[in-house]
VEXDREN-2710 file (C-alpha; in Angstrom, 1 decimal):
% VEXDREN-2710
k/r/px/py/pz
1/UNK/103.7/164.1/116.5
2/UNK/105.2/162.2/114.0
3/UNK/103.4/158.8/113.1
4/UNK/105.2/155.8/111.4
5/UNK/104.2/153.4/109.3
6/UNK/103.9/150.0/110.8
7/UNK/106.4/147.8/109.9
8/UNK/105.2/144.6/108.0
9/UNK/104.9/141.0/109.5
10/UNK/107.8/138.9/107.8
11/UNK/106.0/136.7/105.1
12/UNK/106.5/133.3/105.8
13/UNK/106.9/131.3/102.4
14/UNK/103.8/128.8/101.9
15/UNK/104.8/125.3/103.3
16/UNK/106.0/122.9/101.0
17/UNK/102.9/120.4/101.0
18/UNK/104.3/118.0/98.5
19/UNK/108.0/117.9/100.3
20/UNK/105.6/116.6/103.4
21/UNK/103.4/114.1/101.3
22/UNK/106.9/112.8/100.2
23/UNK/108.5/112.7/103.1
24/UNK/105.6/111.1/104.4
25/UNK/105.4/108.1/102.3
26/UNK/109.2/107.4/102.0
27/UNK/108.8/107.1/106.0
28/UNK/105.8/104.9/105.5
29/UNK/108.0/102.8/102.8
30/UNK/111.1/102.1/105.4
31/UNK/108.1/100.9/107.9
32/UNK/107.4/98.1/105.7
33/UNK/110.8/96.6/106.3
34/UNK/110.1/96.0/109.9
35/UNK/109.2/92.7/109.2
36/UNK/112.3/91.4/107.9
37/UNK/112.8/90.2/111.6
38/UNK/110.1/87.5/111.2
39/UNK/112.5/85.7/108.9
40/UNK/113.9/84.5/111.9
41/UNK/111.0/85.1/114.8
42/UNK/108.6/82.9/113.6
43/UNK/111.8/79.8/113.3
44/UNK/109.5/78.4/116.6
45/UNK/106.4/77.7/114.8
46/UNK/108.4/76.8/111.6
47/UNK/110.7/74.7/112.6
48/UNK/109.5/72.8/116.0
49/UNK/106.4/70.9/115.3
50/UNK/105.4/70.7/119.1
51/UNK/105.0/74.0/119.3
52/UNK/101.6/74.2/119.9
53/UNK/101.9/71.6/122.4
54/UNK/103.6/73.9/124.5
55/UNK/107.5/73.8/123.2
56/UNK/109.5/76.6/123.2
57/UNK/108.4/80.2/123.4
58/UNK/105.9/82.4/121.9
59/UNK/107.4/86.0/122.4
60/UNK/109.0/86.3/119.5
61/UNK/106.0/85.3/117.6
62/UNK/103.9/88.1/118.6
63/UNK/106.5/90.3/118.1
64/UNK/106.6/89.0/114.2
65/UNK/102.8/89.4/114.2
66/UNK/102.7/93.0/115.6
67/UNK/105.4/94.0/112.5
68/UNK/103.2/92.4/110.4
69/UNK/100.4/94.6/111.5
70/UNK/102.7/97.2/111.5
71/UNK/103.5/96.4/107.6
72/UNK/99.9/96.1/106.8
73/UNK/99.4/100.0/108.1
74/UNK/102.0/101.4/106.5
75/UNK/101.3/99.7/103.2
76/UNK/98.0/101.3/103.4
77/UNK/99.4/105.1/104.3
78/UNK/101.3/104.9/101.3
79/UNK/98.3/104.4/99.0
80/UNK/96.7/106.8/100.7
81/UNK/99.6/109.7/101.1
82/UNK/100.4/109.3/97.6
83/UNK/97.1/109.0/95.8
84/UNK/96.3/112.7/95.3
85/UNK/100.0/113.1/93.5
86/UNK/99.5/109.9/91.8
87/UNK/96.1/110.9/90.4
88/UNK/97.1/114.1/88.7
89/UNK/99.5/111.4/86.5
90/UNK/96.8/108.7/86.1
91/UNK/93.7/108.0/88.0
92/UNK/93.5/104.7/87.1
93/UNK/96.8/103.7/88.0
94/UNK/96.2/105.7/91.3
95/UNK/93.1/103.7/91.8
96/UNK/95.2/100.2/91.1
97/UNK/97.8/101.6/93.6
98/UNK/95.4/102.0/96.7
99/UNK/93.2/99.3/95.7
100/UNK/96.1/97.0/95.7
101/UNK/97.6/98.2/99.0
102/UNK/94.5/97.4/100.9
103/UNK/94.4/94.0/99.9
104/UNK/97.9/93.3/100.3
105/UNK/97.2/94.5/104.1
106/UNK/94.0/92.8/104.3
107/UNK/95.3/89.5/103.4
108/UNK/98.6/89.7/105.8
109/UNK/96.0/90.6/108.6
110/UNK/94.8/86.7/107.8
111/UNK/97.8/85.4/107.8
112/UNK/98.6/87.6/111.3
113/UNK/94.9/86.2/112.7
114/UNK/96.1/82.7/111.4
115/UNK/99.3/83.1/113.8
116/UNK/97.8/84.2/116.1
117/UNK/95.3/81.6/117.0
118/UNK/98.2/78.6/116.7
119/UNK/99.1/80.9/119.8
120/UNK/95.9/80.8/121.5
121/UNK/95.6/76.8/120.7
122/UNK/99.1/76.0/122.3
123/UNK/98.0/78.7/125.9
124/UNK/94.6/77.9/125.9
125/UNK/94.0/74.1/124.9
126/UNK/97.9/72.5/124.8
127/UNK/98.0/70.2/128.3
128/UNK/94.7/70.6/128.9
129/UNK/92.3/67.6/130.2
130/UNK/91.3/65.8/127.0
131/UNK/93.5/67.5/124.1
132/UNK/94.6/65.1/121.5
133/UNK/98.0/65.7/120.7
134/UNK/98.1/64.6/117.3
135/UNK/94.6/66.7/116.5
136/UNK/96.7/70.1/117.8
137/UNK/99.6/69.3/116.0
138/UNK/97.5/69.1/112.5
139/UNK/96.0/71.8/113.4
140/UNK/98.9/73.7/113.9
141/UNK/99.9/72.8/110.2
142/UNK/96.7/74.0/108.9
143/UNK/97.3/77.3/110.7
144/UNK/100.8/77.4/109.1
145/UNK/99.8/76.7/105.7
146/UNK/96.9/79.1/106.0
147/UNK/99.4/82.1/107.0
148/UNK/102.1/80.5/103.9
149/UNK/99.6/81.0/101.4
150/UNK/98.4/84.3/102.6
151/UNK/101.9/85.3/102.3
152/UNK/102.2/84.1/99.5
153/UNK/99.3/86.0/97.7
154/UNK/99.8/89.5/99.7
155/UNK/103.4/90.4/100.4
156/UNK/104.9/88.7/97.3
157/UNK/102.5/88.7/94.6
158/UNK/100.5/92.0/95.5
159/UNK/103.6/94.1/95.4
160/UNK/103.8/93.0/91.4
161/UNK/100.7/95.2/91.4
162/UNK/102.0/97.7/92.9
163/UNK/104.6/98.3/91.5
164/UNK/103.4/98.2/87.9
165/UNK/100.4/100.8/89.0
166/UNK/103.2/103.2/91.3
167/UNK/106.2/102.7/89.0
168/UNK/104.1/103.6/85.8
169/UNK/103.0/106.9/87.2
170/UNK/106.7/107.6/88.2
171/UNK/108.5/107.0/85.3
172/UNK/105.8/109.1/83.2
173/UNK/105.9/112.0/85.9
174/UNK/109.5/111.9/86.1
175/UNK/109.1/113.0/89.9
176/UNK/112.1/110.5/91.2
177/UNK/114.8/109.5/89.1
178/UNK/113.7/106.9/86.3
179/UNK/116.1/104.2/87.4
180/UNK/114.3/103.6/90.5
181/UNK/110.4/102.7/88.7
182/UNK/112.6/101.1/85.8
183/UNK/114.2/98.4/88.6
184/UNK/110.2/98.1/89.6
185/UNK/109.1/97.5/86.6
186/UNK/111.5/95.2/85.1
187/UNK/111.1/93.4/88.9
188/UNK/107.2/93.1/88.8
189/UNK/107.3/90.3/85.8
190/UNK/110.4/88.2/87.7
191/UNK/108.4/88.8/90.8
192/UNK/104.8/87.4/89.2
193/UNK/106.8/84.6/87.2
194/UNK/108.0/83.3/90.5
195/UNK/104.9/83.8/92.2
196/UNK/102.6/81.4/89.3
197/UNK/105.9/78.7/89.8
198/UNK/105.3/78.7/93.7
199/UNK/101.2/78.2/93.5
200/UNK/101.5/75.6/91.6
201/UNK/103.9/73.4/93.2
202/UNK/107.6/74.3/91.1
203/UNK/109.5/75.2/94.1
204/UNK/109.2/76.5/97.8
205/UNK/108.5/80.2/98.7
206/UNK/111.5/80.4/100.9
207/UNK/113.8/78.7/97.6
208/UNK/117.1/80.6/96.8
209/UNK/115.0/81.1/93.2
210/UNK/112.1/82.6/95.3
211/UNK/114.9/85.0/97.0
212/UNK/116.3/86.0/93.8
213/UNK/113.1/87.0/92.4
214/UNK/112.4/89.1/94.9
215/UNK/115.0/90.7/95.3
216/UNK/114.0/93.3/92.6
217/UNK/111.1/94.8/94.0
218/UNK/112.8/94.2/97.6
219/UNK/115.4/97.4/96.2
220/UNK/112.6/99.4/94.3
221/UNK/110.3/99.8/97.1
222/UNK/113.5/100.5/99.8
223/UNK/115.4/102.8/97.5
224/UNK/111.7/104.4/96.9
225/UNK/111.5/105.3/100.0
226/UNK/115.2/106.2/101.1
227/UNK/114.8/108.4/98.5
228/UNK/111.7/110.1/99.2
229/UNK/112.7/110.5/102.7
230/UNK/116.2/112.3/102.0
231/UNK/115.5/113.8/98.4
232/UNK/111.1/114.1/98.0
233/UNK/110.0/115.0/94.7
234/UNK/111.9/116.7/91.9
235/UNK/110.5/120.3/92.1
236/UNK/110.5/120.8/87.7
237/UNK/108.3/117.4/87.6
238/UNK/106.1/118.4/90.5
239/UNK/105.7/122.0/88.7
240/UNK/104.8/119.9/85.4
241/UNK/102.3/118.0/86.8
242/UNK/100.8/120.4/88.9
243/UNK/100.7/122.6/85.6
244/UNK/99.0/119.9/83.9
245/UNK/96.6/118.9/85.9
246/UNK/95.5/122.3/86.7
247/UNK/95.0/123.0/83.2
248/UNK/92.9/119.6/82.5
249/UNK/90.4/120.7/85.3
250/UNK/89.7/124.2/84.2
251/UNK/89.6/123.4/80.2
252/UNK/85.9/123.3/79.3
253/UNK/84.6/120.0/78.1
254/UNK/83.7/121.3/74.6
255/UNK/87.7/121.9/73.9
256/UNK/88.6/118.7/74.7
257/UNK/86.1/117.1/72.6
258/UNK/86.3/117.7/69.6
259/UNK/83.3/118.0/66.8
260/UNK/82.6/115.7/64.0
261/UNK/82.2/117.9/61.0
262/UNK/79.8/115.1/59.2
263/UNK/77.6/114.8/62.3
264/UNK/74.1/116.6/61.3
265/UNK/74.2/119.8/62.9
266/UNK/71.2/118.7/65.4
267/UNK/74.1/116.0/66.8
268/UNK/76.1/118.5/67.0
269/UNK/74.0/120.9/68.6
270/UNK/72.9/118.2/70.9
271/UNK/76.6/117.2/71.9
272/UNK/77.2/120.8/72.8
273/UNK/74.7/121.3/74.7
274/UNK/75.5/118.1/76.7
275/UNK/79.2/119.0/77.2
276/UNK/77.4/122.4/78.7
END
């Protein structure tokens, strides 16, 4: 009887985990576009000042709301998806990133809830016995300016923030092309400068110098993710930092700190056996 040897298993290569944590967040990047719709959804509540009497119709309204919530998700899974790659770069900046993400989101969930209940005032109290016209329509301006500001101080000025904090750890990493933090970071200052002249009164958030101002980080964060979602990370940088941030976690405090050959050698003795 002959015996064989058994054949082995085919070795499946390990997956690529940071080609998935890129993919991830460029998909989670093109999500955040979804609300360009509500440029032209919310044009009921804008435009029609009777609209929480009961004029026109609400549908689109919700729907602008729901991609806002939508927007405020996503802009949280980025932060999140991306912070352990971030980190290895700069944990501070990674910190800034996610940080800033989840206020940005928390403060377009006001401006959502601020929507939101104009809608409830013009189904629940417009026409009913008793409602003061004028009263509703004030009120409906107060719920407007409420979700303006809010815009104002998450989707346009937090994104500054972020991209200072993301596009700093991307140009240093190298792990996309630098052209695309560059057009982040020259876009974050523009952005901000615009941002100060609309809070205090220069000109109107939806101005033609507002637009242009944004338009900066508008192509960062959409090339960002286009490329992320077709391209991911560039393998050599990834093997960099990877490299790099192994090494920093299993060097031994004493080598990275170094001694102070005047110190008396009980400071010395003292400082080694803290590092210990």
């Amino acid at each position: 009887m002959t015996l064989t040897a058994p054949t082995p298993g085919v070795i499946r290569p390990p997956p690529d985990t940071m080609r998935r944590t890129s993919l991830a967040a460029g998909v989670l990047y093109l999500l955040t576009f979804v609300s360009i719709p509500t440029l032209f959804l919310y044009d009921p509540v804008r435009n029609d000042e009777n609209f929480v009497l009961g004029a026109g119709r609400s549908t689109g309204v919700l729907w602008g709301a729901f991609a806002e919530v939508v927007v405020a998700l996503a802009g949280i899974g980025t932060a999140v998806v991306l912070y352990r790659v971030a980190r290895r770069q700069s944990e501070t900046a990674a910190l800034g990133f996610v940080t800033a993400r989840v206020l940005e989101a928390a403060l377009i969930l006001v401006g959502v809830i601020s929507l939101l209940s104009l809608v409830s005032l013009r189904n629940d109290v417009a026409g009913t016995a008793g409602a003061d016209p004028a009263s509703l329509i004030t009120t409906g301006h107060t719920h407007l300016a409420i979700y303006d500001w809010a815009f104002l101080l998450s989707q346009s000025l937090m994104p500054v923030f972020n991209a200072l904090c993301l596009g700093y750890v991307l140009y240093r990493s190298g792990l996309v092309p630098r052209i695309l933090p560059i057009v982040g970071l020259v876009g974050a200052p523009l952005l901000l400068a615009s941002d100060i002249a609309i809070f205090f009164g220069v000109y109107d958030r939806v101005s033609p110098v507002a637009a242009l101002a944004f338009i900066p980080i508008a192509v960062w964060e959409l090339s960002l993710g286009i490329w992320l979602v077709t391209k991911g990370f560039k393998p050599a940088a990834v093997a960099a930092l990877t490299a790099t941030h192994a090494d920093a976690e299993h060097s031994p405090a004493w080598e990275s700190t170094p001694l102070d050959p005047t110190a008396p050698c009980g400071q010395i003795g003292r400082d080694v056996e803290r590092s210990t």
